[in-house]
C-alpha positions as a printed Julia matrix, in Angstrom:
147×3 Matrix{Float64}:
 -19.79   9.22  -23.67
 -16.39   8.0   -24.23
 -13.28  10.66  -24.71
  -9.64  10.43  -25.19
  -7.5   12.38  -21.96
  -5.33  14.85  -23.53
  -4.14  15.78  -20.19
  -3.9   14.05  -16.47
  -6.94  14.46  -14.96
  -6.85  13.86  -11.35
  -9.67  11.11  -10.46
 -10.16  10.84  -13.87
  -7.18   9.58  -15.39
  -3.71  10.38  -17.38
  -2.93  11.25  -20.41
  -3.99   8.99  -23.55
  -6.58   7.32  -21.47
  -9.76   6.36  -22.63
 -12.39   6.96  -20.34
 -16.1    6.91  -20.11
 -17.51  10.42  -18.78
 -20.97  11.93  -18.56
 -22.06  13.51  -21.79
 -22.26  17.09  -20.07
 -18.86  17.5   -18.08
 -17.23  16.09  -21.77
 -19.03  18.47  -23.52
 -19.47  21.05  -21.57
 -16.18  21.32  -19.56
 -13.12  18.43  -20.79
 -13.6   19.17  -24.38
 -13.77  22.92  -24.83
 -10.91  23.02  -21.78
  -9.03  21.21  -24.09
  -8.03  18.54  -21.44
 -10.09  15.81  -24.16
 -11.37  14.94  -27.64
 -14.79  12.75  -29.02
 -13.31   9.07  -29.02
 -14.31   8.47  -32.29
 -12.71   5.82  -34.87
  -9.75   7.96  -36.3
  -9.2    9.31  -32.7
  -8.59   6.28  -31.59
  -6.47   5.23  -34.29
  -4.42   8.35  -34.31
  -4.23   7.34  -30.46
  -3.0    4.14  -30.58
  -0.22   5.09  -33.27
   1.13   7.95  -30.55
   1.16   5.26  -27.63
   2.88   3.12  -30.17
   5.41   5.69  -31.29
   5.52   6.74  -27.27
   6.34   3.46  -26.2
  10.1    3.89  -25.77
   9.88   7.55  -24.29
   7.69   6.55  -21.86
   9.68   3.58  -20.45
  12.73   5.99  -20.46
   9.91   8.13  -18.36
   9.23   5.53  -16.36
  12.86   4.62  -15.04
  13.21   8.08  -14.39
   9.87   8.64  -12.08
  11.09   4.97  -10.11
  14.29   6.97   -9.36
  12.82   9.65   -8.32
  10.94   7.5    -5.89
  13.8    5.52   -4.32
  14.99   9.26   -3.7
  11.61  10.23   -1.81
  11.32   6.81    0.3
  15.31   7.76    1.45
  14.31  11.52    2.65
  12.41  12.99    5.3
  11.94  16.92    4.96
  11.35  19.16    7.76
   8.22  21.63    7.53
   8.4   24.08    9.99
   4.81  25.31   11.42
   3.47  27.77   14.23
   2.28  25.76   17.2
  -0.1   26.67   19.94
   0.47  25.65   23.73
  -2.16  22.65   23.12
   0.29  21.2    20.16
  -2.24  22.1    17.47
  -0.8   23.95   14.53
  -1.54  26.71   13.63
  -3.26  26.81   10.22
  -2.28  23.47    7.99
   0.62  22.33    5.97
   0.05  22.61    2.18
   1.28  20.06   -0.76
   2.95  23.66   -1.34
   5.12  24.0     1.34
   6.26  20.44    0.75
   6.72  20.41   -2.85
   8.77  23.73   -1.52
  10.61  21.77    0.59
  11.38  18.88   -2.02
  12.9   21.93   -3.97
  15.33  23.0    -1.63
  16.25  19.15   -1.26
  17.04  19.64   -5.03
  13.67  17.66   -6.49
  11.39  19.18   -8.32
   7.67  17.99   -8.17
   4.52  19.86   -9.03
   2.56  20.71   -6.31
  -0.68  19.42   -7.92
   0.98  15.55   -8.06
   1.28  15.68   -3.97
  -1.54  14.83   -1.47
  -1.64  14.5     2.3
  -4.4   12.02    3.03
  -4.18  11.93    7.14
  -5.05  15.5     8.42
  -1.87  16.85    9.98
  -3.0   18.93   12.8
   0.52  18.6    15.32
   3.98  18.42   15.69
   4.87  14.78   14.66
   5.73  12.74   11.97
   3.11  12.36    8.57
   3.37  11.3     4.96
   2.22  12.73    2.03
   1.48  10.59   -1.98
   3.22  11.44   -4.58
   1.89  10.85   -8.08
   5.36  10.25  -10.26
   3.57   8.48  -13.39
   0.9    6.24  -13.59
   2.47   3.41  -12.84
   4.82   5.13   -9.95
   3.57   5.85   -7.0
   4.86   6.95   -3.75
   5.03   8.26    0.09
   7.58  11.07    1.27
   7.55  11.32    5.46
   7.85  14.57    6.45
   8.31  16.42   10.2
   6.06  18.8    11.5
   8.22  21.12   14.05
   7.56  24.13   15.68
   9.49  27.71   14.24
């Protein structure tokens, strides 16, 4: 079954993608969410007239996301963590506490774009992805320290 994103779906895709789903999670889940519609014929040409009409916001988009990004390759934030005598932390750090921390640095990033992908389990230094657009991707380092 093929539907039209009306939303970014992570491991799906972004917004205005075409994609190819199972019938059931289209029907029964992206659809009535509202995060997709049928890909029929005047779907897809009302589509490609928005990309079309899009084109020039989203480059403007674009350059700003790649800013962004030379910003978050420059910084390293601190997160600040309970740790035990053995140098384990104490619970784990969250894409919240960083996209926290971004905020205070004066960026502001939705926690749902962020994701750590090594397990951060000590004091040390990790990095977490950051989804900017769909083109724009990047890492932001960040210190684990004890409080």
């Amino acid at each position: 079954m093929e539907i039209i994103l009306k939303t970014d779906i992570k491991g799906l895709g972004y917004k205005n993608d075409l994609v190819a789903v199972k019938p059931g999670y289209g029907r029964n889940y992206l659809i009535p969410q509202g995060f997709a519609v049928l890909a029929t014929g005047s779907n897809k040409k009302i589509l490609a007239e928005n990309i079309k009409q899009a084109a020039h916001k989203a480059e403007k988009i674009k350059t700003e996301a790649q800013n962004i990004a030379e910003k978050l390759e420059a910084l390293t934030l601190e997160i600040k963590a309970k740790i035990g005598e053995s140098g384990k932390i104490f619970g784990k750090v969250t894409t919240l506490q960083i996209a926290d921390a971004l905020a205070a640095q004066g960026i502001d990033i939705d926690r749902k774009k962020i994701s750590i992908n090594t397990p951060v389990d000590g004091a040390g230094e990790f990095a977490a992805e950051v989804d900017l657009h769909r083109e724009v991707k990047t890492n932001v380092k960040f210190n684990v320290s004890g409080e």
